[in-house]
C-alpha positions in Angstrom: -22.9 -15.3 2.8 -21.0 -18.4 4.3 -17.3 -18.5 3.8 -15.5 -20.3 1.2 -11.6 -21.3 0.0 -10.2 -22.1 -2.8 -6.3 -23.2 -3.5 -4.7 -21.0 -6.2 -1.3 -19.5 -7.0 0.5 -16.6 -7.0 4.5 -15.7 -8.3 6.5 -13.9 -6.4 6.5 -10.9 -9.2 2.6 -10.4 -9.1 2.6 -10.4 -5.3 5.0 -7.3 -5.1 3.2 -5.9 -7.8 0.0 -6.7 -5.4 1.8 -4.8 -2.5 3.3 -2.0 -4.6 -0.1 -1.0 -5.9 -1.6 -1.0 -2.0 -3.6 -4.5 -2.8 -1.6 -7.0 -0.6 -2.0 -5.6 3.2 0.7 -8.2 5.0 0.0 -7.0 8.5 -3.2 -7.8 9.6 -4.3 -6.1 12.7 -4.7 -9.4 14.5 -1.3 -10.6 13.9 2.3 -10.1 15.6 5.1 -8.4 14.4 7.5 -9.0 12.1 10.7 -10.9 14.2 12.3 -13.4 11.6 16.2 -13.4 12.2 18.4 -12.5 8.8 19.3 -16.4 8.8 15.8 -17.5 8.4 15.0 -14.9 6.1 18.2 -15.9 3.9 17.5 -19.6 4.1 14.0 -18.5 2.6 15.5 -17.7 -0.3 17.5 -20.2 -0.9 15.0 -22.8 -0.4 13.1 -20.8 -3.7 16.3 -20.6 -5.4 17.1 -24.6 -5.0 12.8 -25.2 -5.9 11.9 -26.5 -2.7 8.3 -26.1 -1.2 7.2 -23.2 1.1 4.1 -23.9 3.1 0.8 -22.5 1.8 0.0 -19.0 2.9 -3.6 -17.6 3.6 -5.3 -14.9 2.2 -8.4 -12.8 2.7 -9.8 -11.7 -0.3 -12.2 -8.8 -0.7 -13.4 -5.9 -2.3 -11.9 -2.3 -1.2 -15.2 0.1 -0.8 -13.2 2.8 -1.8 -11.3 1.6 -5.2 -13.3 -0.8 -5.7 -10.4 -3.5 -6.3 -9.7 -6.9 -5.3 -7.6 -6.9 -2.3 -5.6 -9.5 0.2 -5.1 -9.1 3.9 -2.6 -12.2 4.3 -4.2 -14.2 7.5 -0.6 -16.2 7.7 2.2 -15.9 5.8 3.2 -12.3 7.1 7.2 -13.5 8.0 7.5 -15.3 4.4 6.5 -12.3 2.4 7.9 -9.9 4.7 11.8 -11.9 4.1 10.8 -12.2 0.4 9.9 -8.3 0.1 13.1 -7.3 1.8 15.0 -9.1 -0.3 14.0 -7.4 -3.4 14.7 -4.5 -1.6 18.5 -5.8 -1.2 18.0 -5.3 2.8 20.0 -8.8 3.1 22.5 -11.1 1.4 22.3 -14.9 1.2 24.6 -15.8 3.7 22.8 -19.1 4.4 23.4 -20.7 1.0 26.0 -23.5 0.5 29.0 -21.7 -0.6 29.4 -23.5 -3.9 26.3 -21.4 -5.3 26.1 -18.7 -7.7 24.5 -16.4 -5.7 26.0 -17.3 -1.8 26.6 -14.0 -0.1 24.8 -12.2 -3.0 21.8 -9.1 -2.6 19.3 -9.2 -5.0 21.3 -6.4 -7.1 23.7 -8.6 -7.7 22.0 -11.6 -8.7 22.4 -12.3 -12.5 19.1 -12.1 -15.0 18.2 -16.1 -14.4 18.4 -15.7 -10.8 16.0 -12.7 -10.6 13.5 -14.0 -13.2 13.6 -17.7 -10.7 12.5 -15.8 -7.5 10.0 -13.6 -9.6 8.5 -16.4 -11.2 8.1 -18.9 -7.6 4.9 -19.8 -7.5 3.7 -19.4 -3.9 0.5 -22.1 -3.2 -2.3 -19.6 -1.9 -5.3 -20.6 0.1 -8.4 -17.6 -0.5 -10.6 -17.2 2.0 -13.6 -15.4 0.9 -16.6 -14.2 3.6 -15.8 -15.4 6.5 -16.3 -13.1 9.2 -13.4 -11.3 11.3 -14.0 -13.4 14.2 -14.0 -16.6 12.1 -10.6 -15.8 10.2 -9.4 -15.1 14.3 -10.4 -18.3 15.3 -8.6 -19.6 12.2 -5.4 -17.8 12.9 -5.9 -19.3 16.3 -6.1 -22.5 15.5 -3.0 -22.2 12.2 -0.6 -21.0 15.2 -1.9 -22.7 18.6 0.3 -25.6 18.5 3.6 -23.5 16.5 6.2 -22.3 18.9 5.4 -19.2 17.2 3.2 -17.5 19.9 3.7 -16.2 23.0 0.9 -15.5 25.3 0.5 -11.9 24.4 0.7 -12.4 21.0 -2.8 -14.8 21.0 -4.1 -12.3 22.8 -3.3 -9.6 20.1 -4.3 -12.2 17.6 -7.5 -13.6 19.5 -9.2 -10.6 21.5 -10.3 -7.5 20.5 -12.0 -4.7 22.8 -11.4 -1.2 24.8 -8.8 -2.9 27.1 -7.0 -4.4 24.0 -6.5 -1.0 22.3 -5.8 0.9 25.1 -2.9 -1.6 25.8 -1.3 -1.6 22.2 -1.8 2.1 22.3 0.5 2.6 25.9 2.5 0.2 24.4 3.7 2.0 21.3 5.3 5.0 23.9 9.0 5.5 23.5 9.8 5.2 27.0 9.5 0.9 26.9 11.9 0.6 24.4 14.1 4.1 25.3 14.7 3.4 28.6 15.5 0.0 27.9 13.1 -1.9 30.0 11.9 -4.0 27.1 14.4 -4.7 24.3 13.3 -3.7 20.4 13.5 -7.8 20.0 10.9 -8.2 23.4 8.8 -5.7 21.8 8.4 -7.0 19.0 6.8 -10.1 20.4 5.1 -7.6 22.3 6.6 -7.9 25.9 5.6 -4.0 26.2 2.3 -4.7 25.4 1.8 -7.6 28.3 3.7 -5.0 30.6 1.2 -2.4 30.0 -1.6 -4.2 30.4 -0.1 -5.8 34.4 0.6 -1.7 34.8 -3.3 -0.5 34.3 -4.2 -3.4 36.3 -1.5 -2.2 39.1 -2.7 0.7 38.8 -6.7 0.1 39.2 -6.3 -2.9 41.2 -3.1 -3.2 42.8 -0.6 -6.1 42.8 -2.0 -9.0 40.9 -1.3 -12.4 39.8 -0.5 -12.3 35.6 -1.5 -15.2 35.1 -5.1 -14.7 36.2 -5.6 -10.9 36.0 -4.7 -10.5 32.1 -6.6 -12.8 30.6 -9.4 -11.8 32.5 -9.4 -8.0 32.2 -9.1 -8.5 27.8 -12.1 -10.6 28.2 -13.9 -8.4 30.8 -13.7 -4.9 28.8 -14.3 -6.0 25.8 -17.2 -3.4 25.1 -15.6 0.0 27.2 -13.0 0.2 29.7 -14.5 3.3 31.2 -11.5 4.0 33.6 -9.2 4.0 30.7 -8.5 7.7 30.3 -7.6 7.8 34.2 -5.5 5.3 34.2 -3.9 6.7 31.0 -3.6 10.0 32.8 -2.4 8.6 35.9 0.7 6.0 34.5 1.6 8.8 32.4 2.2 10.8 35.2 4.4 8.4 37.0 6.4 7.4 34.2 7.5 11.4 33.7 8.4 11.3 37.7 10.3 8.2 37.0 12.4 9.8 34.0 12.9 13.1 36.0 14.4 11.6 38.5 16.2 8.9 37.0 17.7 10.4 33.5 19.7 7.2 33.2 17.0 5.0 34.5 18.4 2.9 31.3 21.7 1.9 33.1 19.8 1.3 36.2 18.8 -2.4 37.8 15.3 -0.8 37.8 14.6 -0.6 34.8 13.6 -4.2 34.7 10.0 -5.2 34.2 9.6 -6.4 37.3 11.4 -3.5 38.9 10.0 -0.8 37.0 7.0 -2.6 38.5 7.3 -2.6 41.7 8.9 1.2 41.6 5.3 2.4 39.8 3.1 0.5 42.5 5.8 2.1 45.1 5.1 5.3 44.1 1.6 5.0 43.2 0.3 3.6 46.3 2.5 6.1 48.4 0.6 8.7 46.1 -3.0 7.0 47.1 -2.1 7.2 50.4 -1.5 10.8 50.7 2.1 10.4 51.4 4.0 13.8 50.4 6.7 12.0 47.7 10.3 14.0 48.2 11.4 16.4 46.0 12.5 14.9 41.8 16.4 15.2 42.8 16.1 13.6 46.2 13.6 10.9 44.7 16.3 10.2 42.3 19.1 10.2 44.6 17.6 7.8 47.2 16.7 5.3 44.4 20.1 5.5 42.6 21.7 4.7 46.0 19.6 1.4 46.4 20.3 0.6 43.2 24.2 0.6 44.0 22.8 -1.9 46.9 21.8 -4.3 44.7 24.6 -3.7 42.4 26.7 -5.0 45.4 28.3 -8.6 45.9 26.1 -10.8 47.7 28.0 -10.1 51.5 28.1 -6.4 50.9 24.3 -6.0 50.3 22.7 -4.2 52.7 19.6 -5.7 54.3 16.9 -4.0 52.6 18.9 -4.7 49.7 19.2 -8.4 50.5 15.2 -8.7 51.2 14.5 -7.1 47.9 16.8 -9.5 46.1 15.2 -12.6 47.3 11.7 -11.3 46.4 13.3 -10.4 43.1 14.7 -14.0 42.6 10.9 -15.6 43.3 8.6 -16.0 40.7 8.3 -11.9 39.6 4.5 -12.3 38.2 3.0 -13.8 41.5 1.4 -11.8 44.0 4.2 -12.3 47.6 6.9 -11.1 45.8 5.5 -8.5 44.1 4.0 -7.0 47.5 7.7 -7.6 48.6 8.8 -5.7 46.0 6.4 -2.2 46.1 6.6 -2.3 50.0 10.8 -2.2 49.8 10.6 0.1 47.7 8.3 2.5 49.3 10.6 2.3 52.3 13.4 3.0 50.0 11.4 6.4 48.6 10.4 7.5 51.9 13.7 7.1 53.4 12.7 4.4 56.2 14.7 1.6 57.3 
């Protein structure tokens, strides 16, 4: 069956009801996470209370095989409903309106009757895609957000690629210790920083230092079909990352905790590991890295010279290959307790 569209409309009112009942999915696998600001969701709903236009969203329509419904995954359009949804579940007030309105500063439980029924009965312009193929409604996400500011890197490939590499990636990537330890914020995470950091660490980790902008791309295309060292690597980051929290409980009030740090400090220590060199006790470990930490805590005349030829690979471009070789060797100096 080719694929076809057609323009309808939906109201606000029978879109929730959509979502309530489990018929509206509004996170598609292939799409980012939700990051709209509380501004831009309030300023949503003020431009539906003042009858302004929304863009049109698009849906995929189908049939569930196991209720046999109608259903809609929404292809774009996630952020929109998402700010409209919240709303209705008074998550935010209107702090964007002009403050001559009736409902400035107002949640939706306190909106009066005429207010409620206007958002319930907006009429949102709905584009219905129905058989196209995953890969088609992809491409067509692609192409609805190539030229948008919307997208960073890792976020077309989340929406664009699909494969062992890919899953294994988003899977790393959901761990607690990204976002625990503070090396990638909840806000970075959310336009999946963690993600594009797991996938440089499983190529550190099979490859060795690499250039991102080359090696990424390439390994999501490359393992599309199996990434049979996977479960190793897995295994073997894993295993760091505990040695890493062991010896640095407050790793999150550490300079290393940086994604280019945290980096370097797991090809440090892997590579020493590769190389057979015995890695000191978990308390000296930690101690030793602490201290050069306070090294390059210090003022630029008090740093120490290791610490000073760490902080000018630092300062270089952090995703090219020199200073990340910089980076790992100083820091396996550092470990080992040599020069």
């Amino acid at each position: 069956m080719s694929g076809r569209f057609a323009t309808t409309t939906k109201d606000i009112g029978l879109l929730k009801q959509l979502y309530d009942d489990g018929q509206l999915q509004i996170s598609a696998e292939f799409q980012r996470n939700a990051i709209w600001p509380r501004p831009a969701k309030s300023f949503l709903i003020d431009t539906i209370l003042t009858d302004n236009p929304i863009p049109v969203l698009y849906f995929q329509k189908g049939i569930s095989a196991q209720t046999r419904r109608v259903e809609y995954t929404v292809v774009d359009g996630q952020q929109r409903l998402n700010a409209v949804f919240q709303y209705l579940e008074n998550r935010f007030a209107l702090t964007e309106s002009d403050p001559s309105s009736p409902w400035y500063r107002k949640r939706w439980k306190n909106l009066d009757d005429e207010h409620r029924l206007q958002i319930l009965s907006y009429d949102f312009v709905i584009q219905e895609l129905v058989g196209y193929s995953s890969s088609h409604i992809r491409d067509m996400f692609k192409r609805m957000n190539r030229y948008v500011v919307a997208l960073n890197p890792q976020e077309l490939r989340h929406a664009t690629e699909d494969g062992a590499f890919k899953r294994l990636v988003e899977s790393i990537g959901k761990w607690p210790f990204w976002t625990d330890n503070g090396i990638v914020t909840r806000q970075a995470a959310n336009r999946m920083k963690n993600d594009e950091l797991v996938a440089e660490l499983l190529i550190l980790l099979s490859e060795g230092p690499q250039d991102k902008k080359e090696s990424v791309d390439l390994y999501y295309d490359s393992f599309r079909h199996d990434f049979p060292q996977g479960p190793e690597l897995e295994t073997q980051l894993a295993s760091v990352l505990n040695e890493i929290q062991a010896a640095l409980p407050d790793l999150k009030k550490s300079l290393l905790r940086r994604p280019a740090n945290i980096y370097a400090l797991i090809g440090a220590m892997n590579e020493l590991q590769s190389e057979e060199e015995q890695l000191p006790p978990t308390a000296i470990l930690g101690q030793r890295i602490s201290d050069f930490n306070e090294e390059l805590a210090a003022s630029e005349d008090e740093r120490t010279p290791r610490a000073s030829r760490y902080f000018v690979a630092q300062s270089r471009q952090t995703d090219n290959i020199r200073p990340r070789r910089a980076r790992i060797d100083e820091l396996k100096h550092v470990i080992l307790n040599r020069g």
